[in-house]
Each structure stands twice: as C-alpha cells, then as structure tokens.
Backbone as CSV, one residue per row, in Angstrom:
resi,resn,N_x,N_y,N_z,CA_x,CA_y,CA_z,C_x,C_y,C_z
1,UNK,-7.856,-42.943,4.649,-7.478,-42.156,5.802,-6.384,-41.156,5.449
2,UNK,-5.259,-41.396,4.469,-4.061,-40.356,4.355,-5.123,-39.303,3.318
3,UNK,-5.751,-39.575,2.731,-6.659,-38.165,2.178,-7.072,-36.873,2.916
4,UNK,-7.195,-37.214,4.764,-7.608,-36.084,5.343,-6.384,-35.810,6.242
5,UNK,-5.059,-36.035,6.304,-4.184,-35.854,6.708,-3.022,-34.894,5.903
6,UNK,-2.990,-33.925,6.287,-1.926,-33.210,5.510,-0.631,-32.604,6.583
7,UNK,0.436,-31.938,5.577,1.550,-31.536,6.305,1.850,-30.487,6.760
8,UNK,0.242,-29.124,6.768,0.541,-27.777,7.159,1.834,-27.609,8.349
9,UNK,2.263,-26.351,7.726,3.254,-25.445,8.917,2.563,-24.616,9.424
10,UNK,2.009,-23.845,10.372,2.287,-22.521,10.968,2.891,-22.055,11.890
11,UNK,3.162,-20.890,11.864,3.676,-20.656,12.771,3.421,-18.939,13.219
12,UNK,3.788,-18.160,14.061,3.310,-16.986,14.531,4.880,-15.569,14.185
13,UNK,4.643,-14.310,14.432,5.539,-13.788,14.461,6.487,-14.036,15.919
14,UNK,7.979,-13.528,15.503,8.945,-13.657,16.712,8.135,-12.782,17.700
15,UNK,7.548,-11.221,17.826,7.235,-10.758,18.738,5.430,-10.776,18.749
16,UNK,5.057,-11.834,18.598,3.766,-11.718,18.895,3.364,-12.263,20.523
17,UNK,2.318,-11.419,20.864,2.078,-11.001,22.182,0.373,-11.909,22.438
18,UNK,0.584,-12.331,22.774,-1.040,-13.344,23.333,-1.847,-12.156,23.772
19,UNK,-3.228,-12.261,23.059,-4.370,-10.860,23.475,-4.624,-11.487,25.000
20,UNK,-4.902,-10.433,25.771,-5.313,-10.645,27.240,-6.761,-9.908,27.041
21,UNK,-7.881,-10.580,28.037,-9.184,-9.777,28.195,-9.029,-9.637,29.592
22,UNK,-9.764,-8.738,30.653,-9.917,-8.948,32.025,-11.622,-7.902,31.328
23,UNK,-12.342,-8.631,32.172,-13.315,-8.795,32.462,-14.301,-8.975,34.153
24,UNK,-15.293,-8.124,34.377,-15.182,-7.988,35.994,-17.295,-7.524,35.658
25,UNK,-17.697,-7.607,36.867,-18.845,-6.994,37.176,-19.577,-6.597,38.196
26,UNK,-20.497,-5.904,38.545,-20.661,-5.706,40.120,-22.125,-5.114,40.010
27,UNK,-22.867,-5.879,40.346,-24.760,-5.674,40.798,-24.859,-5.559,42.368
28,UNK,-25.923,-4.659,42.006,-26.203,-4.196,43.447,-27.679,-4.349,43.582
29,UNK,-28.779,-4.914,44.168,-30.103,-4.468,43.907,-30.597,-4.329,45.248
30,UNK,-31.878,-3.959,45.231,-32.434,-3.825,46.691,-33.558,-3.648,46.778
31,UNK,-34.488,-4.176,47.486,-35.697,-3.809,47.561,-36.405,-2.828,48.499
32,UNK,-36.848,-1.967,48.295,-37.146,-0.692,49.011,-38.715,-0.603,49.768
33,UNK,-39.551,-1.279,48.983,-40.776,-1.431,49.527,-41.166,-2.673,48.434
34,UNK,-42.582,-3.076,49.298,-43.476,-4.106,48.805,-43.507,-3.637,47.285
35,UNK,-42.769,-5.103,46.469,-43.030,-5.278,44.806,-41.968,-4.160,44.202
36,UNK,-41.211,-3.164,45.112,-40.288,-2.044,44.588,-39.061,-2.409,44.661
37,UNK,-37.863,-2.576,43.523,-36.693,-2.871,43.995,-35.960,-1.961,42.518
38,UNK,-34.669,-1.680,43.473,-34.185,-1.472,42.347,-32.797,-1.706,42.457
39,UNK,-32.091,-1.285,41.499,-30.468,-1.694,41.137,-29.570,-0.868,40.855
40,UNK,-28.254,-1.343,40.818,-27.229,-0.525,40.208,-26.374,-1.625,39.738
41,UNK,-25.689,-1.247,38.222,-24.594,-2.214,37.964,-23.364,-1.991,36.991
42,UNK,-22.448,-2.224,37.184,-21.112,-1.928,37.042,-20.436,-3.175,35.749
43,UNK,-19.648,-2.662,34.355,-19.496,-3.409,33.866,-17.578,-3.337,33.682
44,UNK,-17.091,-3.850,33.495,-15.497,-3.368,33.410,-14.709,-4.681,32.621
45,UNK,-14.673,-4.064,31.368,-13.787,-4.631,29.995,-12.872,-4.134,29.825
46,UNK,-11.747,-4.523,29.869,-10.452,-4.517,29.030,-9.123,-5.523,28.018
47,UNK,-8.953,-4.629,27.136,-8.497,-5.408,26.250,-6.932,-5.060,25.965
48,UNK,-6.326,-6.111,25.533,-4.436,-5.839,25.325,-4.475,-6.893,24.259
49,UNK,-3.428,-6.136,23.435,-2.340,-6.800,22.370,-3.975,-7.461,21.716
50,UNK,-5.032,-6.913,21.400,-6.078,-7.534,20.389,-5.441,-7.662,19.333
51,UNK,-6.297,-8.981,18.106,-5.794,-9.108,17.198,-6.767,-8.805,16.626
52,UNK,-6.568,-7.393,15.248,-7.220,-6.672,14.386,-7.028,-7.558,12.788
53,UNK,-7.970,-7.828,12.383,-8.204,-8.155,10.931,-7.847,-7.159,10.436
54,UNK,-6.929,-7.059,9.161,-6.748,-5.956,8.137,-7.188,-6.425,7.041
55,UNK,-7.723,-5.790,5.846,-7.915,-6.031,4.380,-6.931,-5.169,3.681
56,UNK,-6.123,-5.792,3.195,-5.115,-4.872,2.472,-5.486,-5.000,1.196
57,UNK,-6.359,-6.083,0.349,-7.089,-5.765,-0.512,-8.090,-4.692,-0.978
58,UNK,-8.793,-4.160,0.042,-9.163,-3.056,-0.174,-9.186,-1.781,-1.104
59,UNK,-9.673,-1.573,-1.872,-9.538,-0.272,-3.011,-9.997,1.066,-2.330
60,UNK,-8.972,1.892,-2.928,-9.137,3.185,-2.370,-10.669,3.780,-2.507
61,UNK,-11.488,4.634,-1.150,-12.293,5.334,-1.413,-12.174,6.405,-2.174
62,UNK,-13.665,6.089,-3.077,-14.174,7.647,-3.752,-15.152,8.425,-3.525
63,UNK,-15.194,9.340,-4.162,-16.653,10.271,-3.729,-17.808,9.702,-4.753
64,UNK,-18.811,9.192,-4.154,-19.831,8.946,-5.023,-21.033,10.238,-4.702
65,UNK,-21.819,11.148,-6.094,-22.566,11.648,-5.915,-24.051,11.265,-6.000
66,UNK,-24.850,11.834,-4.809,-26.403,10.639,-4.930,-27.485,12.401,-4.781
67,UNK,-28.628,11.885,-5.660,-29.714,12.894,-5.700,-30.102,13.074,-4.165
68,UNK,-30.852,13.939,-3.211,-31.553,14.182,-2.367,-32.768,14.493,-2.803
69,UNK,-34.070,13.742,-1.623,-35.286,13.798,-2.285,-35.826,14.076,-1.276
70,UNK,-37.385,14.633,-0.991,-38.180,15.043,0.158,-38.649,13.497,0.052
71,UNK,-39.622,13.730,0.868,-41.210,12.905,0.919,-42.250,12.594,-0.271
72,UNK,-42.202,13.941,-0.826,-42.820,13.601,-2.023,-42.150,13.252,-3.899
73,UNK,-41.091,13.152,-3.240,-40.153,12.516,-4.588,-39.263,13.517,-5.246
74,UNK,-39.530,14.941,-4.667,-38.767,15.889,-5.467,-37.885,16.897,-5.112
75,UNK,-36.588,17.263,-5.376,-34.775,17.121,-5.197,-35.568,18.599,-4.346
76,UNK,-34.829,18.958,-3.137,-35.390,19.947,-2.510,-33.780,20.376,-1.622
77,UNK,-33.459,21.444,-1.598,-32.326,21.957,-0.385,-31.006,21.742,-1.696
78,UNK,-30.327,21.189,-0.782,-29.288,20.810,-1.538,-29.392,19.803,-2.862
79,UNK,-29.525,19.994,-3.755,-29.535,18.909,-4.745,-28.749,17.480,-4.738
80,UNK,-27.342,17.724,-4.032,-26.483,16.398,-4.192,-25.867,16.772,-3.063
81,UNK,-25.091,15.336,-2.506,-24.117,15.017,-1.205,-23.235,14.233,-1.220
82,UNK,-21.996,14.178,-1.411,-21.487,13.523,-1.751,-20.704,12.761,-0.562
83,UNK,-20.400,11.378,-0.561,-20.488,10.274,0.466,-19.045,9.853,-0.241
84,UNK,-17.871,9.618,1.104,-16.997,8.348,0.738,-17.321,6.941,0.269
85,UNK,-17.524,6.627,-0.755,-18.052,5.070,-1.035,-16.382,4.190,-1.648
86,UNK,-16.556,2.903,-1.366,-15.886,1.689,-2.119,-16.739,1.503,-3.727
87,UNK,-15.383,1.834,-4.620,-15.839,1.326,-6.035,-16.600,-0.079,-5.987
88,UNK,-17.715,-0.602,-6.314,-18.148,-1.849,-6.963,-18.719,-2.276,-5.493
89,UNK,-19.288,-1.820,-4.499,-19.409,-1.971,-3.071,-20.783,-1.180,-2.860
C-alpha cells in the first residue's frame, strides 16, 4: 500500500484567478401549418480568466519552400510558395 502513496506539493500562483464560464440559451419554435414548424435559437458563451496552455518549448518558425503542381503533375503559375513551417514538424 505505501508504494501508491506519495508526498506531492502543489500549489497555484499568489494572483491566480478561478476561470468563470456563463453559459445561457434560448429556442423558440413554432408550428405554422400542418407538418410546418419552424425555429429560432440563441446561443450565449462567455469566458474569464481562461487557462491557456503555452509551449515554451517550441522552436522558432521558418520558411519552408514547396513545388506547386496542376492536376496533371506539372509546376504551372508560380513555381514555389513559401509557408511558415516548425523545423522537424
């Protein structure tokens, strides 16, 4: 039993702020004639103090250059385009 028992700490920052959601909705439907109905509906999200994942590991973007090809396999317009990519990604 003391094998799955350990002595972790955590603990949070001095000014950390608990995320709040409010969340709400509002349907309306109605039927207008035989087998005909229809609706309206209302959605309302909001968010405070969310907590965002960062990767600070992350490696700086580079420009990677890639061929452009038609339909039939061959480099047409612009020859190359070059795209923000992650090295090794």
């Amino acid at each position: 039993m003391a094998s799955y028992l350990s002595a972790d700490v955590a603990s949070c920052a001095p000014n950390f702020v608990t995320p709040r959601v409010h969340q709400a909705s509002l349907n309306l439907e109605r039927e207008f004639a035989d087998r005909f109905a229809g609706g309206i509906s209302y959605m309302y999200v909001h968010g405070q103090n969310l907590i965002r994942a960062r990767d600070v590991n992350l490696a700086t973007p580079v420009d990677v250059t890639y061929p452009v090809f038609d339909e039939g396999g061959t480099s047409s317009g612009p020859t190359t385009t070059s795209l923000p990519s992650l090295p090794g990604r």
